[in-house]
C-alpha positions in Angstrom: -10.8 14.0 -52.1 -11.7 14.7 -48.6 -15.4 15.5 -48.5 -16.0 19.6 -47.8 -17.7 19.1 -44.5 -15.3 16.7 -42.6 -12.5 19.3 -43.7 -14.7 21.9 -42.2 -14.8 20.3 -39.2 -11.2 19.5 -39.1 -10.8 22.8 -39.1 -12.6 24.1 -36.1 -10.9 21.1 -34.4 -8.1 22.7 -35.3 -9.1 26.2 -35.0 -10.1 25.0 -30.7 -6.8 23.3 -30.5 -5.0 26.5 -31.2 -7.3 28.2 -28.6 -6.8 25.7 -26.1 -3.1 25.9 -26.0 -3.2 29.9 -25.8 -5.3 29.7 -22.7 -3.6 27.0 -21.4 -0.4 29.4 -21.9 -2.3 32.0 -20.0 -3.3 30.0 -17.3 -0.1 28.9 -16.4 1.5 32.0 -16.9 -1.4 33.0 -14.0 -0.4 30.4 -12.1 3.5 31.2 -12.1 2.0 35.0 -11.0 0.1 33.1 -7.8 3.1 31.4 -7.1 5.3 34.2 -6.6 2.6 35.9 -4.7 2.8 33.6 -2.2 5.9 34.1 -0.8 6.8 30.7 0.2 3.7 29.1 0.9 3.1 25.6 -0.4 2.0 25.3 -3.9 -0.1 22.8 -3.3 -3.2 23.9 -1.8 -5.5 20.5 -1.7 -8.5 22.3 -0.5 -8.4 25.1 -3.5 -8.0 22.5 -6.0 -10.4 20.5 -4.7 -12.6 23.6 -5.7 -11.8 23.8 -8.7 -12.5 20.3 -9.8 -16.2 20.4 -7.9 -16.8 23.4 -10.1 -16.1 21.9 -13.0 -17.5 18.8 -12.6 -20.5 20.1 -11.4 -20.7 22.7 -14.5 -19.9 20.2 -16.8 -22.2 20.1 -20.4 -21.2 17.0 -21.7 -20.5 14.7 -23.6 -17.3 14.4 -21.5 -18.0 12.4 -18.1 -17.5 13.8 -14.8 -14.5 11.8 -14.0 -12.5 13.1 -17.5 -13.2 16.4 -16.7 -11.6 15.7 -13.4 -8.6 13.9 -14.9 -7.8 16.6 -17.5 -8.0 19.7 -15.2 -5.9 17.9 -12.4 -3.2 17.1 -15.2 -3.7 20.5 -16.1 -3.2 21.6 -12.4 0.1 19.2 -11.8 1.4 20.7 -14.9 1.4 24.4 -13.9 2.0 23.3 -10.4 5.3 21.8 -11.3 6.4 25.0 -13.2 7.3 26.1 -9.4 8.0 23.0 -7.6 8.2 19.4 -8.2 6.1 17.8 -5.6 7.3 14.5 -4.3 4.9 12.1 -3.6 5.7 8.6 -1.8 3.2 5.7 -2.1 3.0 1.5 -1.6 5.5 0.7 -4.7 6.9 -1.0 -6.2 5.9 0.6 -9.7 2.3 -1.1 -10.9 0.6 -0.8 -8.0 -3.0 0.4 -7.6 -1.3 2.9 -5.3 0.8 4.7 -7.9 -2.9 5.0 -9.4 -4.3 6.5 -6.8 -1.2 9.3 -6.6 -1.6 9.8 -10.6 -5.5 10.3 -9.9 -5.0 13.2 -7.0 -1.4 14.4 -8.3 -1.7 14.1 -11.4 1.7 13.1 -13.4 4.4 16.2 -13.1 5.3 15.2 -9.8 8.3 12.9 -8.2 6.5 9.5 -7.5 8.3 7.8 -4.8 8.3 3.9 -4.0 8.4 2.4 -1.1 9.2 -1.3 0.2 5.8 -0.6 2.7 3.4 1.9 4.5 6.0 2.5 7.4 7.8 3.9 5.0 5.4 6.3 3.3 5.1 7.4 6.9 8.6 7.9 7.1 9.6 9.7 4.0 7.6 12.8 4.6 8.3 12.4 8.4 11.8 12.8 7.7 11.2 15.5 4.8 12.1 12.8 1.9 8.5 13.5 0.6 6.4 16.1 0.5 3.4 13.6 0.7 2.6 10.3 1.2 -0.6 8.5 -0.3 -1.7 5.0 1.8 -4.5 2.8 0.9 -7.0 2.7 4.6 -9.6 0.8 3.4 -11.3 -1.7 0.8 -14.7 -1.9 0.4 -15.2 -5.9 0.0 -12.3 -6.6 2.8 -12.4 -3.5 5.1 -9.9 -1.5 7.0 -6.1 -1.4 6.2 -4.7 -1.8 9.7 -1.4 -0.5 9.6 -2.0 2.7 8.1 -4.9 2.9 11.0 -2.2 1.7 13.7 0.5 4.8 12.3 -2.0 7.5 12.0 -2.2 7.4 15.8 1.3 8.4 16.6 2.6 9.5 13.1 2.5 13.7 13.8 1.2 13.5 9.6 -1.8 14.8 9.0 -4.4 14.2 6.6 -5.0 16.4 4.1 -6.7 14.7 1.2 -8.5 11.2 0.2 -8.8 9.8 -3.0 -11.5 6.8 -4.2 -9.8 4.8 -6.6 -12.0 1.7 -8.5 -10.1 -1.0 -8.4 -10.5 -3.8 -10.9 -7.9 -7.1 -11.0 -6.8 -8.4 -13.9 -5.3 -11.7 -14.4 -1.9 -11.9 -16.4 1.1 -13.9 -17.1 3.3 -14.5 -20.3 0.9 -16.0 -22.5 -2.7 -15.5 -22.9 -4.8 -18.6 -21.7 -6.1 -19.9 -18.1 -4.7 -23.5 -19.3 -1.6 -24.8 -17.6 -2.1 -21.8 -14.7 -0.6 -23.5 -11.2 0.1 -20.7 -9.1 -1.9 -17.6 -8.9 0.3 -14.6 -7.0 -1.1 -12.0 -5.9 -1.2 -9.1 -2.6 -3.0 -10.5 0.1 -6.3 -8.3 -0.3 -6.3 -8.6 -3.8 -6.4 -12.8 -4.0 -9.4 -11.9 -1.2 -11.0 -9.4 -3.6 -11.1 -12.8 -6.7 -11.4 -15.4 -4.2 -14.7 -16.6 -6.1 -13.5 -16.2 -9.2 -10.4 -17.9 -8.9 -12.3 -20.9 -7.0 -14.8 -21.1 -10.1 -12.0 -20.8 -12.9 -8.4 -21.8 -11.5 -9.5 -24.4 -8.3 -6.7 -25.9 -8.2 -4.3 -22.9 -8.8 -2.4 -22.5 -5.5 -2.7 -19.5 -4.6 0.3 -17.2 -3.1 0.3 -13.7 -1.0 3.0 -11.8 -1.7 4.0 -8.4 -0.6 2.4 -6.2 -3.6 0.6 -6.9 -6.7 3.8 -5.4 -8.2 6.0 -8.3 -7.2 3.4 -11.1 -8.1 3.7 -9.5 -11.7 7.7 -9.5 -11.4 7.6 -13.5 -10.7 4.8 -14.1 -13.2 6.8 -12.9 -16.0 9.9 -15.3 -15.0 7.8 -18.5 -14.5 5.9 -20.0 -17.5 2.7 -22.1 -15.5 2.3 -18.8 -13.0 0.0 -15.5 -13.4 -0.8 -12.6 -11.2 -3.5 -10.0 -10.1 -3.2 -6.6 -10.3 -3.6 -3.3 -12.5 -3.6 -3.7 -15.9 -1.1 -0.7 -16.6 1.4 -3.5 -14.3 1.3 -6.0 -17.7 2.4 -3.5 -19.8 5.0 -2.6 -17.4 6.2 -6.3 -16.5 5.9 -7.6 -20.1 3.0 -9.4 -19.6 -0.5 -10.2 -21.5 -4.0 -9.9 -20.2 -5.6 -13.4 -19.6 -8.6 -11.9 -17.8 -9.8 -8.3 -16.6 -11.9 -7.5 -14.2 -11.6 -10.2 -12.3 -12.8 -9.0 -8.8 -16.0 -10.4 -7.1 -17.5 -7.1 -6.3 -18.1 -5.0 -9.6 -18.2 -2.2 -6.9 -15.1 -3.1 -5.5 -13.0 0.6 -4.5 -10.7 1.3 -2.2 -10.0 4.7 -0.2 -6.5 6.6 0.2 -5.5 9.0 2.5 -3.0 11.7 1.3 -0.8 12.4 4.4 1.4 15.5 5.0 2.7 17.7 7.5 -0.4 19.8 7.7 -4.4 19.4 7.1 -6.0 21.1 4.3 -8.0 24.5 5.0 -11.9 24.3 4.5 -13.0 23.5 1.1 -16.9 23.9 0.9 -17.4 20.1 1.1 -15.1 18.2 3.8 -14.5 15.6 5.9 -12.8 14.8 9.4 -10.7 11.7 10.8 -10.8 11.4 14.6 -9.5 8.3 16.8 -11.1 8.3 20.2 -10.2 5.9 23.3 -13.3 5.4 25.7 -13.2 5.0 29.3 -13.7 2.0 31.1 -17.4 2.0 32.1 -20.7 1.6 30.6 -22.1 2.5 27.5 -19.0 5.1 27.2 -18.9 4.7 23.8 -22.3 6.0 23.0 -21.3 8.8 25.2 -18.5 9.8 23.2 -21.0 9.9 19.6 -23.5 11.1 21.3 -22.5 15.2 20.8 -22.1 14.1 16.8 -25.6 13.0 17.0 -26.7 15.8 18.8 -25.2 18.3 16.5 -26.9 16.5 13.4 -23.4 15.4 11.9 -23.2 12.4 10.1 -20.3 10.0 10.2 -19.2 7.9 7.1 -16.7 5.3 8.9 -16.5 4.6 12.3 -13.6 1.5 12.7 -12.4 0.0 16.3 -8.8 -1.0 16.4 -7.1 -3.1 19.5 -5.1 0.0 21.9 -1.6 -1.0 22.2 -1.6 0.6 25.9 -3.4 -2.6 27.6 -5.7 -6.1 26.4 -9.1 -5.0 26.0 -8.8 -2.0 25.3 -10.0 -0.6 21.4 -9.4 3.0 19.9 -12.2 3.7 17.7 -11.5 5.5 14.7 -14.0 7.8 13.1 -15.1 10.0 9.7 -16.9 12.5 10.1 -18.6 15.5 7.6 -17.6 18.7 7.8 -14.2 20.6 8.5 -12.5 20.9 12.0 -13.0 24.6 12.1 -16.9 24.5 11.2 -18.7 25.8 14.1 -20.7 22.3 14.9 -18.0 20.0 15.0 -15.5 22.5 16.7 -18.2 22.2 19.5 -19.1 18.6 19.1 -14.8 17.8 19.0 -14.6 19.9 22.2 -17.4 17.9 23.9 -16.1 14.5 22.8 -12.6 15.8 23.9 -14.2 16.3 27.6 -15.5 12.9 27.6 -12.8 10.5 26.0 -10.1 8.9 27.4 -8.0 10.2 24.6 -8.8 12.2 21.4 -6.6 12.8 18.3 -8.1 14.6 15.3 -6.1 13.2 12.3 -7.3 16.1 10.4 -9.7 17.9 7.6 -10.0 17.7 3.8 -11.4 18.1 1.2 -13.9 14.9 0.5 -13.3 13.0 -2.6 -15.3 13.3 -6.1 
């Protein structure tokens, strides 16, 4: 017989279920209301949504962490968002990748997921109106800046409108679970970087092999018996695999940063950032020149990145992060100074910054 206090807590589980669902009802019925309101205007509205999550994150009581508040009230948010339009979404496929990760972790999961073959192609399918938005990984924090989304921001018209900081911890899999018999480790480029130690220390004489996303390592793993792969762990589920290893990566820090990229930036959000890419002129000390009005006006940069100019040899764009949003007072004025002073200036946009 089930003991009289556990059924009495079963019951106000029960009893908060019930009122969960109602509200949950009622907020989406809201939401339908907001929608038609608008007239037309985008549903998604990154800069009011990153909002809400601050808010709740930051009034959070516990026990729940932080980061599960955030993951149920952006599910929560894709759901009622898709009630008036299916966002689609294109990313780094194919399927498995720690890019489909990062969509599910901004996006949430009532959306059109797109994959692509590569990042020119992200690029392209909301260029071209394929996509509504495209999410490309920019930069690692054990190997550094993803060039080519770096080299298309400069002449893609996109904007960007959103960033998302996505953990990222390789696993090792392959058909069967053991490191014995192992002779070729597959893996994307950056990730056999990420587990270079490990892999010297536990499979050293493994050969290793890049190929063009974790996605297809795990695709060739699962059809050759002495291979494995890095990647996600949702990937083994997905590829038939097992899970010889997790967390494989030599930096327990190890993250990498999105950008969300779409036709438009987002609008200020209380707590934002700024991408800028700046050419300097040919003569001394230009470059200090052109950070010296962000310095002046006391505003702090996260990132600042140099990339080789495809105009002439020699000759570096450097690309910037700043805090704050375009339209705040002290960057418009710093922007307009550096504007005066560079060769060339392109503000890649404002959003909202991550969690």
């Amino acid at each position: 017989m089930m003991d009289d206090g556990l059924k009495s807590l079963r019951a106000r589980i029960d009893a908060i279920d019930d009122a969960l669902l109602k509200l949950l009802s009622e907020r989406a019925g809201i939401a339908q209301e907001v929608g038609r309101a608008k007239k037309g205007e985008k549903i998604y509205r990154p800069e009011r949504e990153a909002q809400i999550v601050r808010r709740l994150r930051e009034s959070n009581p516990g026990p729940l962490s932080g980061d599960t508040v955030e993951r149920l009230i952006r599910e929560v948010m894709s759901a009622c968002r898709a009630l008036e339009q299916t966002i689609r979404v294109a990313y780094l496929g194919p399927a498995g990748t720690f890019s489909q990760q990062a969509v599910a972790k901004h996006f949430g999961q009532d959306i059109e997921a797109l994959a692509e073959v590569d990042i020119d192609a992200c690029f392209q399918a909301v260029e071209t109106g394929r996509a509504d938005f495209a999410v490309v990984p920019v930069e690692n924090s054990t190997e550094g800046a993803v060039g080519r989304t770096l080299d298309l921001v400069v002449s893609s018209p996109l904007r960007i409108c959103g960033e998302v900081v996505l953990p990222i911890h390789q696993t090792l899999m392959r058909k069967h679970g053991a490191l014995d018999g192992i002779q070729r480790v597959y893996g994307h480029a950056q990730s056999l970087a990420q587990c270079q130690q490990w892999l010297a220390r536990h499979l050293p004489h493994a050969d290793r092999v890049a190929v063009v996303s974790n996605a297809e390592g795990a695709r060739r793993a699962a059809e050759e018996a002495d291979a494995a792969t890095l990647g996600s762990e949702s990937a083994a589920a997905l590829y038939g695999l097992t899970v010889v290893q997790s967390r494989v990566e030599d930096e327990a820090s190890n993250t990498t940063r999105f950008l969300v990229l779409g036709t438009t930036d987002a609008q200020p959000s209380g707590r934002d950032k700024t991408s800028l890419v700046m050419g300097a002129k040919n003569q001394p000390g230009a470059v200090v020149k052109l950070l010296q009005p962000l310095a002046d006006a006391g505003i702090s940069m996260s990132r600042l990145e140099s990339r080789p100019a495809r105009s002439g040899n020699w000759e570096y764009l450097f690309f910037a992060v700043c805090e704050g949003h375009r339209q705040d007072a002290g960057l418009a004025a710093a922007l307009a100074e550096i504007d005066a002073r560079a060769a060339f200036l392109k503000i890649l946009g404002s959003y909202p910054a991550a969690s």
